[in-house]
N, C-alpha and C positions, 0 to 999 in steps of 0.2 A: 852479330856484334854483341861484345857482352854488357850487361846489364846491373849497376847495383843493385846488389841487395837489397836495399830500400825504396829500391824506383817501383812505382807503380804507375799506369795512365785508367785515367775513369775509360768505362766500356766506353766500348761505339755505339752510337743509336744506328743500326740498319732499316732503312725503309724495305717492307715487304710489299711485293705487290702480287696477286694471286689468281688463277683461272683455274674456276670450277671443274673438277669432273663428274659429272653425272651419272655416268654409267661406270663397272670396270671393266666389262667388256665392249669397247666401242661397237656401234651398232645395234646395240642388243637395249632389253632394258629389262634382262635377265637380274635378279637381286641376290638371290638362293645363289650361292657358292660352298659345297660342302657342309662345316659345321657353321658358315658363316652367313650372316646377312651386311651385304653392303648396303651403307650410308650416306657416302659421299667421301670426297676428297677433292686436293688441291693438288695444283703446281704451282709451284711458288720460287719467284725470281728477286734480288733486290741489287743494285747500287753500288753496295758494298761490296767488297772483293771478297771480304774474308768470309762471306755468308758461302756455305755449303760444306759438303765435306762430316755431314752429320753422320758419327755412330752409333749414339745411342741417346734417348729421350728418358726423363720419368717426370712424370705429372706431381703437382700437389694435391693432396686432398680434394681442393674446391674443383679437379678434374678438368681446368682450365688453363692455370700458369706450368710453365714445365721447367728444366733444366735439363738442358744437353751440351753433350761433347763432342767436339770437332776432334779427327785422327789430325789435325795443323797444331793441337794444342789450343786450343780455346774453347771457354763455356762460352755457350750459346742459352740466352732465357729469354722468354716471352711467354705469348697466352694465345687461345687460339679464340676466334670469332665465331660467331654461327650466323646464321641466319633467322630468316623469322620461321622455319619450317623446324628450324633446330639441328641444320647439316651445316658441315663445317664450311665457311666461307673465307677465312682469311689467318693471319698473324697477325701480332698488335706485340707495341712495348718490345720489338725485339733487342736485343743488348748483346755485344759480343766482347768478352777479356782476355784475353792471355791469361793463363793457369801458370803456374809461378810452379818453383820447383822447389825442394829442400832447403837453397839457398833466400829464397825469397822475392827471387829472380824468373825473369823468362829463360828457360833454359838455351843452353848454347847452340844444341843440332836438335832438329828437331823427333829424330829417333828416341830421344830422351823421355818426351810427352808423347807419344804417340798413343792419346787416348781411345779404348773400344769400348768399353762398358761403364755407366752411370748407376746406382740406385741411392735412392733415398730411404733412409730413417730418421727418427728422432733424434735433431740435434748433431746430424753426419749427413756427407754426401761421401759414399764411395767409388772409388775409380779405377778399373782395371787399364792396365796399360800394356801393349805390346813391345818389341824389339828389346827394350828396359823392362822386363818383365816382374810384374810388382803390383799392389791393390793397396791405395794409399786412402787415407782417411783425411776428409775437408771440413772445419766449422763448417755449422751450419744452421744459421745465416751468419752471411760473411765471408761464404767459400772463395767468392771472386778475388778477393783483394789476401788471400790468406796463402802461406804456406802449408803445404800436408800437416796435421798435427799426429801422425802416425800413419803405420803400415800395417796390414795383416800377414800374417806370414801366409805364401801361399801353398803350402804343403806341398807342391808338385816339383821334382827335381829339376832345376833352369834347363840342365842338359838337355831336355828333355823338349823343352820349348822353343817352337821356329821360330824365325826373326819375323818373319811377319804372319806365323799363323797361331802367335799366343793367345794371352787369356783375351779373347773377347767378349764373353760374357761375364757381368756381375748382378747377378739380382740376389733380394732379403728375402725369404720365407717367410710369411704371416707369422706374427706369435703364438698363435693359438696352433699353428700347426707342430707337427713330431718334431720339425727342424726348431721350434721354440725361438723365431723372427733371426735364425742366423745367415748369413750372407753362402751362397757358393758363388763359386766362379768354372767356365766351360772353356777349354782351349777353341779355337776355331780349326783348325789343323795338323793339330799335334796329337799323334798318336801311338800307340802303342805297341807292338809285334806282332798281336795280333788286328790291328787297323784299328781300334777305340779309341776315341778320343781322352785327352786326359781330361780331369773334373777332378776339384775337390769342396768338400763341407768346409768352411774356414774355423769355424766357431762353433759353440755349445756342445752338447751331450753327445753327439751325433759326429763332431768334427773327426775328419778322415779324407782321404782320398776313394774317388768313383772313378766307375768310367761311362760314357756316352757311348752307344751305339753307332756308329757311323754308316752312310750310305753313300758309298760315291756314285757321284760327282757331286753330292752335297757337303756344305759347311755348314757352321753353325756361326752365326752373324750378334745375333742375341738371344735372350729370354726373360724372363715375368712369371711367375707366381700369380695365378688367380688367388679369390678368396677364400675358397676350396680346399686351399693345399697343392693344386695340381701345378707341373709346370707345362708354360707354352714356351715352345723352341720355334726362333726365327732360324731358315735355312735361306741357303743361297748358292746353286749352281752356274757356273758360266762358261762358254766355248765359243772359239769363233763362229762356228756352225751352229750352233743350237741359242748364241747370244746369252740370255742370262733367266734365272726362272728361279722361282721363290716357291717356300713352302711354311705351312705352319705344322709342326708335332704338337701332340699332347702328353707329356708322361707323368702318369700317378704320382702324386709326391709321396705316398707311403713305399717306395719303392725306392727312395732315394737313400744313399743310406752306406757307409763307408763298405769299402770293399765290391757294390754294386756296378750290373753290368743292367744300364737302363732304357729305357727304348719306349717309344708308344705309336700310337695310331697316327697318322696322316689326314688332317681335318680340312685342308685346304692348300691347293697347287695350283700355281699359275704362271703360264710364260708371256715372254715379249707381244703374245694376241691379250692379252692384257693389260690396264693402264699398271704396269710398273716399271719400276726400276732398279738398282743394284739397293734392293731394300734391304736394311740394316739396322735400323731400331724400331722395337715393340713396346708396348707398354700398357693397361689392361687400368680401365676408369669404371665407374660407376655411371651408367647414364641417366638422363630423369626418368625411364624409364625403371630404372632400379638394377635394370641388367646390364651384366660386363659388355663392357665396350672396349674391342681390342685398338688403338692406333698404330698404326705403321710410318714409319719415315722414309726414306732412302738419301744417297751418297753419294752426290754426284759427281765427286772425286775432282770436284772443277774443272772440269769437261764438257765442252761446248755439244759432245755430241750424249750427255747424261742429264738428267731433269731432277732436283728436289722436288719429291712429293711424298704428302703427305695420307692414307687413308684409314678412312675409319669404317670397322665392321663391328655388326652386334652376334654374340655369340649367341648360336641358340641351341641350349640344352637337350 
């Protein structure tokens, strides 16, 4: 149904409710995973209908409040809880809007908003979008209740882009790094003659088109920028036979870089003998430890037989 232009409705308050995971691999209490140390995580169910369906998270500053996007067209914000040990125990404050489209409006079909990549800067939240293929720019604060206040151009020819295997990554490069805090964006399935995925720099000194290394039967779901410069790629395989299985890349951010063919080492993989699910957004915090903290989310497509969960690992150098 359509929508004035000027209609807006206040979020939903979604009540979360949540069950610990202790382990990631059930049975074990194995913590050492690759380059990773697991911390803990959730699974988290709510009330709400419109809760799940998450493609991508990014965290504020304080490593606590986030902002995510639903592929239904809606941000999702909240904070995450600990416990007294300092592992993650819950969601708090969760809030869900409709994302409004150029008119001001909830868009008409929902292929319109079909959001897959979040990232936050100063005074913007950026959005990469599939099927309507396009990386639009949100106040910020304010994004909930706002119209795009701009696009980036995405440098990569539409043609070129699936319907449903476009841009799903959008992450910002630190400013201090070569990229000088500019955003790229990673198709998830869209590739090239020779099987590369598309990728491009949007912005600064550097802006151009790349490409990603591809390995099938992997995707590329999301990715993050540590503090380093480097980036981490969320991957995601799935078959009826094999079910679904997740991996984390690492590739050198000095490596990135127009005309680049990029690729890096495999830091951690894990299938259905592990707590995951159809994981789809990362996102890389500061812990009180001082060290990066990768979070993982997953998408549970609204699928009674899929679980939102949440986990958190500590990188160890």
């Amino acid at each position: 149904m359509w929508i004035s232009p000027t209609a807006w409705a206040d979020p939903l308050i979604a009540p979360v409710q949540s069950k610990l995971l202790s382990n990631f691999k059930p049975g074990s209490d194995e913590t050492r995973f690759g380059a990773f140390e697991f911390l803990g995580g959730i699974e988290f169910t709510s009330s709400e209908k419109l809760m799940g369906s998450i493609s991508s998270l990014r965290f504020r500053p304080d490593g606590e409040h986030f902002v995510a996007v639903l592929d239904t067209g809606h941000w999702l914000t909240g904070a995450i809880t600990r416990n007294v040990d300092g592992r993650l125990s819950g969601l708090s404050d969760v809030t869900i809007a409709p994302m409004l489209d150029a008119r001001g409006a909830e868009p008409r079909y929902k292929g319109d908003m079909d959001a897959e990549g979040v990232a936050l800067r100063e005074g913007e939240v950026l959005v990469s979008y599939e099927r309507t293929h396009r990386v639009d720019t949100y106040p910020d604060p304010g994004f909930e209740a706002a119209r795009p206040n701009g696009t980036l151009p995405i440098l990569i020819p539409v043609r070129e882009l699936r319907g449903n295997g476009g841009l799903e990554t959008i992450a910002v490069a630190p400013s201090e790094s070569a990229l000088k805090g500019a955003a790229i964006t990673i198709a998830e399935r869209s590739v090239d003659r020779d099987g590369n995925l598309f990728a491009a720099i949007l912005e600064g000194p550097l802006k151009g088109q790349f490409k990603v290394k591809r390995n099938d039967p992997w995707d590329v779901t999301d990715g993050v920028f540590l503090p380093s410069g480097d980036l981490l790629l969320l991957e995601r395989r799935f078959s009826f036979i094999g079910g679904v299985g997740m991996r984390i890349r690492r590739v050198s951010g000095e490596t990135i870089r127009p005309g680049a063919l990029i690729d890096g080492p495999v830091l951690l993989e894990a299938d259905m003998g592990f707590q995951i699910d159809n994981m789809e957004g990362i996102d890389v915090i500061t812990g009180a430890d001082g060290r990066p903290h990768i979070l993982l989310v997953s998408d549970d497509n609204h699928s009674i037989l899929q679980r939102n969960v949440m986990l958190e690992f500590r990188l160890v150098e």
